[in-house]
N, CA, C and O atoms as CSV, one atom per row, in Angstrom:
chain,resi,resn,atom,element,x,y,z
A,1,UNK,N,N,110.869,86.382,65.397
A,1,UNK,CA,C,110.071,87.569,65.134
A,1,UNK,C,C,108.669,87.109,64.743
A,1,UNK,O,O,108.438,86.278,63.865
A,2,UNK,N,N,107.667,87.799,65.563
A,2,UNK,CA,C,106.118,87.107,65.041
A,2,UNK,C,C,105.735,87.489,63.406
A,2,UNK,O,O,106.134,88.428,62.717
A,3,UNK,N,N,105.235,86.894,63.232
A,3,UNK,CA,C,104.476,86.337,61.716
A,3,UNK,C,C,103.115,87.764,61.379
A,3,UNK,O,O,102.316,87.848,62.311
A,4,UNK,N,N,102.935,88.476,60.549
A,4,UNK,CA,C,102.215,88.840,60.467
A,4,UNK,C,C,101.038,88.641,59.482
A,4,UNK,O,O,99.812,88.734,59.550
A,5,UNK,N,N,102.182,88.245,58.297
A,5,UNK,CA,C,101.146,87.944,57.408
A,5,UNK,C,C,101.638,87.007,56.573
A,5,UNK,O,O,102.796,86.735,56.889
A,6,UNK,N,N,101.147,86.232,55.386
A,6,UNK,CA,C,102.397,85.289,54.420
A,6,UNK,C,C,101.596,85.126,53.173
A,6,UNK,O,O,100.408,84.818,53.072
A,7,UNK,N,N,102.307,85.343,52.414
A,7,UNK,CA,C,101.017,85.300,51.122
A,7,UNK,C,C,101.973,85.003,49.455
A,7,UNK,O,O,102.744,85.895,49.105
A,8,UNK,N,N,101.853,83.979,48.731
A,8,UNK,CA,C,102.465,83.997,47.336
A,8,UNK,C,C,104.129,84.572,47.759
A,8,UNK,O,O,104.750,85.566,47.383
A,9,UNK,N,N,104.551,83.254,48.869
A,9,UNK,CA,C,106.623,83.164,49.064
A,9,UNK,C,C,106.830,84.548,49.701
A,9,UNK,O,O,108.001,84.844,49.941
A,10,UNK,N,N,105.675,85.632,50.079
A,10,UNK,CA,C,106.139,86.604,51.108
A,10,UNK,C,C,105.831,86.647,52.543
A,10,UNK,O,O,104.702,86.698,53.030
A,11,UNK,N,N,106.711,86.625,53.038
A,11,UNK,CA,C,106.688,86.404,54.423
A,11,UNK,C,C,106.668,87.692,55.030
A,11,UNK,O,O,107.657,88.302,54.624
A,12,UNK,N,N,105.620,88.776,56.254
A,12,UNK,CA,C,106.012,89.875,56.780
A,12,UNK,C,C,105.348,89.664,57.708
A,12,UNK,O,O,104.203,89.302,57.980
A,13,UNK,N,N,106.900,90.151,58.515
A,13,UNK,CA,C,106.923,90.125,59.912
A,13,UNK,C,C,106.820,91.122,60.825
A,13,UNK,O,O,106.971,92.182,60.218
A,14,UNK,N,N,106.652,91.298,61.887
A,14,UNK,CA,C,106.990,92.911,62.822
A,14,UNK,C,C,107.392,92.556,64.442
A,14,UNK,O,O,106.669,92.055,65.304
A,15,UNK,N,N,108.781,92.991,64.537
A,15,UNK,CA,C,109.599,92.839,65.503
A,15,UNK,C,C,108.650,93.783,66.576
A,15,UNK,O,O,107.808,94.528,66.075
A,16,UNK,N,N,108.827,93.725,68.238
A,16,UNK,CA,C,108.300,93.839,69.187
A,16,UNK,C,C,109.454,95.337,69.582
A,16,UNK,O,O,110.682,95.419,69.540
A,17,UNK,N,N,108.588,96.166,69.882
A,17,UNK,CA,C,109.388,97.758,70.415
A,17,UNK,C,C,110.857,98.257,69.554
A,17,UNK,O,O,111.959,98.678,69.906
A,18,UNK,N,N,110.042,97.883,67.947
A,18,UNK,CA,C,111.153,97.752,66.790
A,18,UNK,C,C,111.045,100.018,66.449
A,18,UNK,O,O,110.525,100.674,65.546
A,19,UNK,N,N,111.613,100.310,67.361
A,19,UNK,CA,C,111.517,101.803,66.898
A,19,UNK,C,C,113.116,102.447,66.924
A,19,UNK,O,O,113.422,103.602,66.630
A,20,UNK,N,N,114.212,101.139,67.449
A,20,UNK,CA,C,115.678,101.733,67.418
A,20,UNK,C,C,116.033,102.527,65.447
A,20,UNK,O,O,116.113,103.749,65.318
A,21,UNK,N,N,116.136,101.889,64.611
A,21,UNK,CA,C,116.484,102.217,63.388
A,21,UNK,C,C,115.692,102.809,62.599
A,21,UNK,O,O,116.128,103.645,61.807
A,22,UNK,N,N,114.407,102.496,62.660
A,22,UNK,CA,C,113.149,103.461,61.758
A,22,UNK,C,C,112.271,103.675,62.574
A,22,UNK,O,O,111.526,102.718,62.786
A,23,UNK,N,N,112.082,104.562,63.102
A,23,UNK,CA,C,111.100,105.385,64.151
A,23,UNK,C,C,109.365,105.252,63.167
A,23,UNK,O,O,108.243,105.312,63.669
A,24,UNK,N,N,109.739,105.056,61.636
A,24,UNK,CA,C,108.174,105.131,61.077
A,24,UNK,C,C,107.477,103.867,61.479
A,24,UNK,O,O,108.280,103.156,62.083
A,25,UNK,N,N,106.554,103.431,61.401
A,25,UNK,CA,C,105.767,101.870,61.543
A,25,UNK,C,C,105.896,101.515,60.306
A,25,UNK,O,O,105.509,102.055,59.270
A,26,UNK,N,N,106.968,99.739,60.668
A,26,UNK,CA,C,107.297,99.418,59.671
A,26,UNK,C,C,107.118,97.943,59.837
A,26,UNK,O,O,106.826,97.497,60.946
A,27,UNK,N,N,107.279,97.142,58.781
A,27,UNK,CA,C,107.521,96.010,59.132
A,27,UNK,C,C,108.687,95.122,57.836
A,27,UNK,O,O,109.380,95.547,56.912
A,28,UNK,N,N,108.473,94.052,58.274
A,28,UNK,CA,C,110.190,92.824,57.637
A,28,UNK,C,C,109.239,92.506,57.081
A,28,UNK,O,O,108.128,92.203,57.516
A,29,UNK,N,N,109.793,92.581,55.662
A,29,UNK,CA,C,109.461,91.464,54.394
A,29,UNK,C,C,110.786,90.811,53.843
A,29,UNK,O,O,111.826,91.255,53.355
A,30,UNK,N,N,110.149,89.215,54.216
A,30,UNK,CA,C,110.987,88.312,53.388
A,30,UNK,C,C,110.734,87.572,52.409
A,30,UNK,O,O,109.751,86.834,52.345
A,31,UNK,N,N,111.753,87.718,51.393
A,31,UNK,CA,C,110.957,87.169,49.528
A,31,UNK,C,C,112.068,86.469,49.413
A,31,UNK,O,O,113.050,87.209,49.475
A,32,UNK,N,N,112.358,85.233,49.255
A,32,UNK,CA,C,113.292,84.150,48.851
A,32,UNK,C,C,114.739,84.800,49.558
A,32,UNK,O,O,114.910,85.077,50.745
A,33,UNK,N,N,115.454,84.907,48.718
A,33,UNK,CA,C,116.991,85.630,49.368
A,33,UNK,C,C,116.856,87.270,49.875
A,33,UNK,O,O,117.809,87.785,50.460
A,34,UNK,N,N,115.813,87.917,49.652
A,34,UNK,CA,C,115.376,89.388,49.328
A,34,UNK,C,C,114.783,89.445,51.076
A,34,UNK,O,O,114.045,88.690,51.709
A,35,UNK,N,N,115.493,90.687,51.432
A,35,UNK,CA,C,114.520,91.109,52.628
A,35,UNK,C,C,114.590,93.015,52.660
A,35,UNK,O,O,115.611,93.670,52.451
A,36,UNK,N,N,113.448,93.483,52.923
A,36,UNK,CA,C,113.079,94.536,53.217
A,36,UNK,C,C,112.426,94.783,54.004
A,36,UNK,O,O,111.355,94.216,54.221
A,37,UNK,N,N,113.267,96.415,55.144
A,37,UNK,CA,C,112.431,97.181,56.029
A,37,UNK,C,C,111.015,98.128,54.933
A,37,UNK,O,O,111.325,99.051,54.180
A,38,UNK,N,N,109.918,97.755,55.055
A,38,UNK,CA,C,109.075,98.535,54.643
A,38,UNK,C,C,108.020,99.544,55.484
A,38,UNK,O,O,107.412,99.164,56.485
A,39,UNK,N,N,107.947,100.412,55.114
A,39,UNK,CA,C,106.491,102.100,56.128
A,39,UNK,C,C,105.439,100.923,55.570
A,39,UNK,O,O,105.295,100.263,54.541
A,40,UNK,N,N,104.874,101.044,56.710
A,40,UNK,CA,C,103.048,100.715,56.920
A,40,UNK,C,C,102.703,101.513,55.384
A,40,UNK,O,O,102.219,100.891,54.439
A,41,UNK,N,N,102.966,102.654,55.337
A,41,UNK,CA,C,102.689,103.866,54.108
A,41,UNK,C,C,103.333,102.773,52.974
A,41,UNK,O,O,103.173,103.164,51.818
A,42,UNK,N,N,103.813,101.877,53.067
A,42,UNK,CA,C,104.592,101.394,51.176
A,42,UNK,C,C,106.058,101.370,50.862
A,42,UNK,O,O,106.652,100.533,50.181
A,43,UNK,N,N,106.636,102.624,51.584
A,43,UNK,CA,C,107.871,103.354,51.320
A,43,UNK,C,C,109.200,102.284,51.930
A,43,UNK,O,O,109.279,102.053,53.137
A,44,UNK,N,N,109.919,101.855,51.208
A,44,UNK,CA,C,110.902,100.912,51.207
A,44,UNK,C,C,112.058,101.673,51.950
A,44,UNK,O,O,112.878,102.333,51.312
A,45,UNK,N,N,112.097,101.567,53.258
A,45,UNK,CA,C,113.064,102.318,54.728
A,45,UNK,C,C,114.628,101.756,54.099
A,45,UNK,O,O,115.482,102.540,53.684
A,46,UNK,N,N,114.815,100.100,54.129
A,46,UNK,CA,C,116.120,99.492,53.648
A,46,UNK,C,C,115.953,98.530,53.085
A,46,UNK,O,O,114.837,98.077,53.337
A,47,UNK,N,N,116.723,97.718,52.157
A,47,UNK,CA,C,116.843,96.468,51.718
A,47,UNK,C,C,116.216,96.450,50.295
A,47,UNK,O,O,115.984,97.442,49.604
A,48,UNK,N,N,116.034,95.438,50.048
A,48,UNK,CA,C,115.273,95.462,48.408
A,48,UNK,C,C,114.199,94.150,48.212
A,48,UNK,O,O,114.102,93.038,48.731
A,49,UNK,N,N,113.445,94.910,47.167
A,49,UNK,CA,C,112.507,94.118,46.820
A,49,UNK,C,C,112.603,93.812,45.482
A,49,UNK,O,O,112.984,94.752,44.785
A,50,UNK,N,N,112.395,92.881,44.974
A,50,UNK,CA,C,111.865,93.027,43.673
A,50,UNK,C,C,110.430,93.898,43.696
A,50,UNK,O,O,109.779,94.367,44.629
A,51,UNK,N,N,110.185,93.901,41.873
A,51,UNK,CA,C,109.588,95.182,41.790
A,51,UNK,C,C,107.915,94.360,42.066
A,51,UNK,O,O,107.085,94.819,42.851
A,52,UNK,N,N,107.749,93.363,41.408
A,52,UNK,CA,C,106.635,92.680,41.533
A,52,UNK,C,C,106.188,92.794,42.772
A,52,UNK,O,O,105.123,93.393,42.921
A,53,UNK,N,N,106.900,92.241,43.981
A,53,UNK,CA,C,106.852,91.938,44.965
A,53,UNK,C,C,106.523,93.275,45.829
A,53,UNK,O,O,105.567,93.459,46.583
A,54,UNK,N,N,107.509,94.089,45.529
A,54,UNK,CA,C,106.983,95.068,46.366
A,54,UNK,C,C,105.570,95.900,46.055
A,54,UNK,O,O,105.072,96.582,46.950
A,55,UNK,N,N,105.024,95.818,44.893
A,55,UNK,CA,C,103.534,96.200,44.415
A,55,UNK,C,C,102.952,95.330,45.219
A,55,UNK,O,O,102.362,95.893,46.140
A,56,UNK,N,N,102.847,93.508,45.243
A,56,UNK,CA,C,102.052,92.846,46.587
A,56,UNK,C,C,102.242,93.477,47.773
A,56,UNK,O,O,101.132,93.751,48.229
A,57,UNK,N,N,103.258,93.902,48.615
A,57,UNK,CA,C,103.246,94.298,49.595
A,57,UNK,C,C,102.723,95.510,49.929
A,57,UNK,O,O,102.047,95.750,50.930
A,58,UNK,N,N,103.071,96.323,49.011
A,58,UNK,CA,C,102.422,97.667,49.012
A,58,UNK,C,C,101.072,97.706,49.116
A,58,UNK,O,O,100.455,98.292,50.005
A,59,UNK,N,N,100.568,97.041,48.147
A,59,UNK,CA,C,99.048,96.062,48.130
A,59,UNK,C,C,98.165,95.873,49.094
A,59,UNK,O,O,97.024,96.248,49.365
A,60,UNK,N,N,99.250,94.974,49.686
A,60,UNK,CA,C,98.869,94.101,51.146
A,60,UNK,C,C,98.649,95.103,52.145
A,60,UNK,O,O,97.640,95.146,52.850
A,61,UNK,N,N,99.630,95.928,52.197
A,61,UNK,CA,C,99.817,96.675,53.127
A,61,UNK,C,C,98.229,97.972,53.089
A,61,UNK,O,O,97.553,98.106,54.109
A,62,UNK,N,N,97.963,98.600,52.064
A,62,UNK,CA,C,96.960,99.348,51.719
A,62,UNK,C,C,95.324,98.567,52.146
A,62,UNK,O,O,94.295,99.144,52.494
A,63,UNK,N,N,95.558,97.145,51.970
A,63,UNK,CA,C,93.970,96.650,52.049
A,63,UNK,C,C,93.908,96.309,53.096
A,63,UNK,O,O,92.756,96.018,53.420
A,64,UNK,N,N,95.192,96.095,54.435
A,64,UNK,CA,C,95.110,95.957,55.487
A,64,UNK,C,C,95.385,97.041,56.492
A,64,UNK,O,O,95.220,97.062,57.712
A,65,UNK,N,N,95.786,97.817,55.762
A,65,UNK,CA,C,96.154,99.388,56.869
A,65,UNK,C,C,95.798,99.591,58.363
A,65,UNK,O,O,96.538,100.098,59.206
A,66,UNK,N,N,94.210,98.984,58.605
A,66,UNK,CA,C,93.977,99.358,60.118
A,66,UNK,C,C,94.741,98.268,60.789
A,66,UNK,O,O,95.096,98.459,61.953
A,67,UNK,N,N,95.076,96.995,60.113
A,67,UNK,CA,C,95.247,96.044,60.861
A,67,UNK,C,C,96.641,96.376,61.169
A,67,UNK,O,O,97.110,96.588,62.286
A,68,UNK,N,N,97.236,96.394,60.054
A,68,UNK,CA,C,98.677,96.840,60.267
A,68,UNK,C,C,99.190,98.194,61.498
A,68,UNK,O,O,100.056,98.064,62.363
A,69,UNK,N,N,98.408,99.361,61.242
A,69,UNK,CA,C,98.694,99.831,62.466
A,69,UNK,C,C,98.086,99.319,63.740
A,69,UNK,O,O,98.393,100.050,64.681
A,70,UNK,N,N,97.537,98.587,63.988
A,70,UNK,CA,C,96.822,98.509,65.020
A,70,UNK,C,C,97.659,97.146,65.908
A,70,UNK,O,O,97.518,96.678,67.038
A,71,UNK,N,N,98.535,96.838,64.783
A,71,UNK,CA,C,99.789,95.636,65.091
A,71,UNK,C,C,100.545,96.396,65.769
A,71,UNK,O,O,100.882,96.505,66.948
A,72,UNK,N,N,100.836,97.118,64.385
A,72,UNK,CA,C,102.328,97.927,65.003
A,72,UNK,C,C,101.989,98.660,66.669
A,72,UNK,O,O,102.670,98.329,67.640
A,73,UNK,N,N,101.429,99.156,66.720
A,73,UNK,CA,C,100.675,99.562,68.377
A,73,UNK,C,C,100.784,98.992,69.488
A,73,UNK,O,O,101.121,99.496,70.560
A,74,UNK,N,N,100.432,97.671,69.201
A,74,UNK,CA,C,100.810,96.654,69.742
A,74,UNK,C,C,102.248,96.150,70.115
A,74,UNK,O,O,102.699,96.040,71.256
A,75,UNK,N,N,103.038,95.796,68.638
A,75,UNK,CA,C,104.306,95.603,68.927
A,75,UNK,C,C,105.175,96.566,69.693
A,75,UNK,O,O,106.008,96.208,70.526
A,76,UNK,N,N,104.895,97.953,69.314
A,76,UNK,CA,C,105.659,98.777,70.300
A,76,UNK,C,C,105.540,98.874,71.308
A,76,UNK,O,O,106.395,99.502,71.931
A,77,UNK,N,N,104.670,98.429,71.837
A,77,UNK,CA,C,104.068,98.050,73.677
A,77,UNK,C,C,104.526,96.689,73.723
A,77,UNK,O,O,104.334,96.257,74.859
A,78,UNK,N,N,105.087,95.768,72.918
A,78,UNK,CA,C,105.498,94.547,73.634
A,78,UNK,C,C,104.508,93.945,73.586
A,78,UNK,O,O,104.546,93.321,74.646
A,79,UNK,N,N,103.543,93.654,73.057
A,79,UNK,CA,C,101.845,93.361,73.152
A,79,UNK,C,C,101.799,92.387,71.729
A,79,UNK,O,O,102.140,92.636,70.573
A,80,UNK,N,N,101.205,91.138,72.385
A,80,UNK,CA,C,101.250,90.384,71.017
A,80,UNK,C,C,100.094,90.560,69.614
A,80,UNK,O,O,98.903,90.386,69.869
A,81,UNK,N,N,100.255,90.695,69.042
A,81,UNK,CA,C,98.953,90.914,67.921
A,81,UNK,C,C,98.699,89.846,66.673
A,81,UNK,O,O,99.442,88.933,66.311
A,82,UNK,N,N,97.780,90.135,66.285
A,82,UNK,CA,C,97.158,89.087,65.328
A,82,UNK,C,C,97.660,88.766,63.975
A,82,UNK,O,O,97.951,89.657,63.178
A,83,UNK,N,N,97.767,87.508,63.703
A,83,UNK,CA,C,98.009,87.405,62.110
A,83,UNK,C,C,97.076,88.297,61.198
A,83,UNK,O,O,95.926,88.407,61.623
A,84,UNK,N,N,97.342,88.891,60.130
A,84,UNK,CA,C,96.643,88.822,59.752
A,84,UNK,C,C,96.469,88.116,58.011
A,84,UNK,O,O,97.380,88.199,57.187
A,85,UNK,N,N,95.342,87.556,57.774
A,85,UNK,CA,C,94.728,86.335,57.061
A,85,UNK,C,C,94.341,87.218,55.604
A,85,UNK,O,O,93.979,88.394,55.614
A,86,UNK,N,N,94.511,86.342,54.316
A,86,UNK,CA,C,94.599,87.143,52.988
A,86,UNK,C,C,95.374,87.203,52.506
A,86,UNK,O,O,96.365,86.595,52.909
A,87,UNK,N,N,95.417,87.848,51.521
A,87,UNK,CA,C,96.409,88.837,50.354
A,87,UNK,C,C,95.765,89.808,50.450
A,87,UNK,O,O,96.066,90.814,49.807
């Protein structure tokens, strides 16, 4: 699954024409043993986060918003897209 972003042991990823189980734009966060489906929006779809962790992502996710949809856009077309770089 491509790499989207990685920042302080979080890893988030976004699977390619990933719209079978959560139709919202979402992407994979992985935190040590911990993985969560998370909304572009913040909103935790499945899995768990710690609480810390999911404030970074939520974070992450808010200061990168265009990039993030503009991934997800991408991934649902099968279309490769960019890391993106930061916290």
């Amino acid at each position: 699954m491509p790499e989207l972003g990685r920042f302080r042991g979080i890893i988030i990823q976004m699977f390619f024409r990933d719209t079978g189980q959560h139709n919202k734009p979402h992407v994979h966060v992985k935190y040590g043993e911990y993985k969560a489906s998370v909304a572009l929006d913040g909103e935790v779809l499945s899995g768990f986060l710690p609480a810390k962790q999911w404030r970074m992502v939520s974070g992450w996710l808010a200061a990168h918003e265009e990039e993030a949809y503009a991934a997800w856009n991408n991934a649902v077309q099968g279309i490769d897209f960019e890391h993106i770089d930061g916290e």
